[in-house]
C-alpha positions in Angstrom: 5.3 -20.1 -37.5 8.0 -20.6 -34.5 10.4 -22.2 -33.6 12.7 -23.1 -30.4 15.8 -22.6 -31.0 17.7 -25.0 -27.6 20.1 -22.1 -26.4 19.6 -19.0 -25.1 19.7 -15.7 -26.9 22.6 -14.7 -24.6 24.2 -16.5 -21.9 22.8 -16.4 -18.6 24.8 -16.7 -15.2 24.5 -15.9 -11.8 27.4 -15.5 -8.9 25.0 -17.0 -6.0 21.5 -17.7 -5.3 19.1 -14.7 -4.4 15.6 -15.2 -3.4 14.9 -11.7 -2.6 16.7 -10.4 -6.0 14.4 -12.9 -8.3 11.1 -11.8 -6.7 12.6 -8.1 -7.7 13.0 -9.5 -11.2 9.8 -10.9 -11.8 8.6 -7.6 -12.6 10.5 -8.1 -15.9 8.7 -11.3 -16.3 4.7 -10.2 -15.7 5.2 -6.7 -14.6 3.1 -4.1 -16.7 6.6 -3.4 -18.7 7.8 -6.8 -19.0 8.8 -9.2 -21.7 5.7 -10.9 -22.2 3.7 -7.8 -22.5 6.4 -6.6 -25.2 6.3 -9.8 -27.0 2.4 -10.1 -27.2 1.6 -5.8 -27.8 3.8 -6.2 -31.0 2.9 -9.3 -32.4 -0.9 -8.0 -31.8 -0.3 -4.7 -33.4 1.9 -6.2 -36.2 -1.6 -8.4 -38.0 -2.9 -5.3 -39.7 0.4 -3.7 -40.7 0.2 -3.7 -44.4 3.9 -2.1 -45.0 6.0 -5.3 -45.1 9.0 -4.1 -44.0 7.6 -2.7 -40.7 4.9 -5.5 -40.2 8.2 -8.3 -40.3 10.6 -5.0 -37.8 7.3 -5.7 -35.1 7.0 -9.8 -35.5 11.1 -10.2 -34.8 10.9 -7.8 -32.2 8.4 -9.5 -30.5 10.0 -12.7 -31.4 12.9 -11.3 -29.8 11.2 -9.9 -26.8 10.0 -13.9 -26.0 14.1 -14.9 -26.2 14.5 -12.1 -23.6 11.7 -13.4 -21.1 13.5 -17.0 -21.5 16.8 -15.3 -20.3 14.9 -13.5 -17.4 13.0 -16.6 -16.8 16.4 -18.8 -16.3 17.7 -15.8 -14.4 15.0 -15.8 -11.5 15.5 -19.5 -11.7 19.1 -19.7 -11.0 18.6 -16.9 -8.2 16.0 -18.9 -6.6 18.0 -21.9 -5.6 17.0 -25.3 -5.2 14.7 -25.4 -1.8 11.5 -23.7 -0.8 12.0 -20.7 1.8 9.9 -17.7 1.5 12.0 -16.5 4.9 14.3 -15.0 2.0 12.3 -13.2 0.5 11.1 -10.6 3.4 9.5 -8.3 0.9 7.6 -8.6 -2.9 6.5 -11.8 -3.7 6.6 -15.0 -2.5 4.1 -17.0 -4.7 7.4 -19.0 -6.1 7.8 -20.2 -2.4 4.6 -21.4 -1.7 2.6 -21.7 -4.7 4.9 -22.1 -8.0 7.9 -24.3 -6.5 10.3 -22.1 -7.4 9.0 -21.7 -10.8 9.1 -18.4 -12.7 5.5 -17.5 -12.9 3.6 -14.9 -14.9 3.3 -12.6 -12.1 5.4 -8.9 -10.8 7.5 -8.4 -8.3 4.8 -8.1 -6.2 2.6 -11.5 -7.1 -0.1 -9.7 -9.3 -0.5 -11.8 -12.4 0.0 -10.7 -15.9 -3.0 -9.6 -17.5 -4.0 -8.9 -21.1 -5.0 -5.2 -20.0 -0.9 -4.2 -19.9 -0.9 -4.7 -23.9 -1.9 -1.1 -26.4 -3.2 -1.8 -29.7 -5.0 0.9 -31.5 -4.7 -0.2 -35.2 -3.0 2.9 -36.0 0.6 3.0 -36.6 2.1 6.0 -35.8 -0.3 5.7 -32.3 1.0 2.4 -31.7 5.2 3.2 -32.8 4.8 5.5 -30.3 3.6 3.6 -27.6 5.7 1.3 -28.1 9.0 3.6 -28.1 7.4 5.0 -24.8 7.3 0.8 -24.0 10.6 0.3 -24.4 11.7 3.1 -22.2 9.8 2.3 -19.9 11.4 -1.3 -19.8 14.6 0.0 -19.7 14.3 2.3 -16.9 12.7 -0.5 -14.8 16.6 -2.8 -15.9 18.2 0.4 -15.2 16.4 0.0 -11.4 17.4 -3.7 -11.0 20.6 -3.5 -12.5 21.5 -0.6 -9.3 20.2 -3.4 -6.5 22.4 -6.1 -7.9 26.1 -5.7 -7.0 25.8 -9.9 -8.9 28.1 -9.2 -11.3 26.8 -12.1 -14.0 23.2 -11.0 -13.3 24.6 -7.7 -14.1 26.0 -8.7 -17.5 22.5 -10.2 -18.6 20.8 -6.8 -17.2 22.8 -4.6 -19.1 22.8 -6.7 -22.5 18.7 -6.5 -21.6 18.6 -3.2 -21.3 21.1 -2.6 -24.3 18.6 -4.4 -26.8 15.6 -2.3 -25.1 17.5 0.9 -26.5 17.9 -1.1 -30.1 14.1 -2.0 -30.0 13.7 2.2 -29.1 16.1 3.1 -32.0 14.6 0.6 -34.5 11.1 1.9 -33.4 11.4 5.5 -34.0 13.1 5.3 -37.4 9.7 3.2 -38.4 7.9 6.1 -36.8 10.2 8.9 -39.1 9.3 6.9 -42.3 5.4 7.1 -41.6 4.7 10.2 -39.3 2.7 11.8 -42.0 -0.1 8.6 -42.4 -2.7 7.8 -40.3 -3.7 9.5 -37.2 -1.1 12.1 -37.9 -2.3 13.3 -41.3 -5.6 13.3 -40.2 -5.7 15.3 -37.3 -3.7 18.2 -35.8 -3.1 20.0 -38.5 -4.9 23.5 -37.9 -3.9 26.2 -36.4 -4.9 25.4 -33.0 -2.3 22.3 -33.0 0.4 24.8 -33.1 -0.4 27.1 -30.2 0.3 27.2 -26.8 -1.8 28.6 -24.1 0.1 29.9 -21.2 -1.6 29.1 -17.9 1.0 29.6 -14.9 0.8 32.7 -13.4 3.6 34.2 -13.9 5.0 32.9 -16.4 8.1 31.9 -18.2 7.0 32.5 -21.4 6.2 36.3 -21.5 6.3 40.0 -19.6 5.2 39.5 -16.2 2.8 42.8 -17.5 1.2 40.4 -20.3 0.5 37.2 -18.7 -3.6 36.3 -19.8 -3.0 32.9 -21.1 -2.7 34.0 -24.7 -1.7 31.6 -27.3 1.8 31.5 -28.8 2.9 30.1 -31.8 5.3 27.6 -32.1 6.2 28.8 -35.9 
């Protein structure tokens, strides 16, 4: 069950309008590494967990991952303005202009619409903790992007608290991954003696005597 809470997660501001900024920012909205695809991968992946502690750590995530696409939502909206005029946006997208008047819409920066294909589930959890760690960094690295075009300073304050809670989700994330890397895909592969070699192949090489450089494994133990 859910429910709408009528306030934001965090309090969302902008100095001035800025078309060209909030076509920029709808990659955060639909874009591959977006809130909605956060939201929707971890609620997906979280129906067969059968650890309870973990399964409820991925549904309030992803609960908390839709609060974040309402805050990114009411920033593009705020940074759109109030009139129609694609002339400020001279490059990304300008469906809001001329299509969505002026509404956020589930589509990137550059006016590809969200699709189902950005969300990873594999029904294994340590395959799917760690595509979701690599999520969040992803996500972060895109705010860390936009938060460097934006000299906004309120739009900065709502980027950085964004990209603050991506490192939390990251943290929270890899300790669930610590407590079952030993289940799963992980106990049941890579565990002979091949999954603990490495086969050097550049010529020469770091690794070894310029004189004894044949791609011959080494061990890492």
């Amino acid at each position: 069950m859910f429910k709408h809470e009528k306030q934001l997660f965090h309090p969302v501001e902008i100095e001035q309008p800025n078309p060209q900024y909030a076509a920029l920012l709808q990659e955060q909205l639909g874009g591959a590494n977006g809130e909605l695809k956060a939201a929707l991968q971890y609620m997906s992946q979280s129906f067969r967990i059968k650890d309870p502690e973990i399964k409820d750590l991925f549904l309030d995530i992803a609960a908390e991952e839709l609060s974040h696409l309402e805050m990114v939502s009411q920033t593009i909206n705020l940074l759109n303005g109030h009139d129609v005029d694609a002339a400020q946006v001279p490059a990304g997208e300008i469906q809001s202009h001329v299509l969505l008047g002026l509404n956020p819409g589930l589509i990137n920066a550059s006016g590809y619409s969200w699709t189902g294909d950005y969300v990873t589930v594999t029904g294994d959890l340590c395959a799917d903790l760690l595509s979701n760690i690599a999520s969040e960094q992803r996500a972060k690295v895109v705010y860390e992007y936009l938060y460097r075009q934006i000299s906004d300073k309120k739009v900065r304050e709502t980027i950085d608290f964004l990209l603050n809670r991506e490192e939390a989700h990251n943290a929270m994330f890899r300790e669930a991954f610590n407590k079952v890397q030993d289940t799963g895909s992980n106990r049941d592969f890579g565990t002979t003696k091949a999954a603990k070699m490495y086969f050097s192949m550049s010529n020469p090489s770091p690794q070894s005597d310029l004189q004894n450089v044949k791609s011959k494994p080494v061990s890492f133990q």
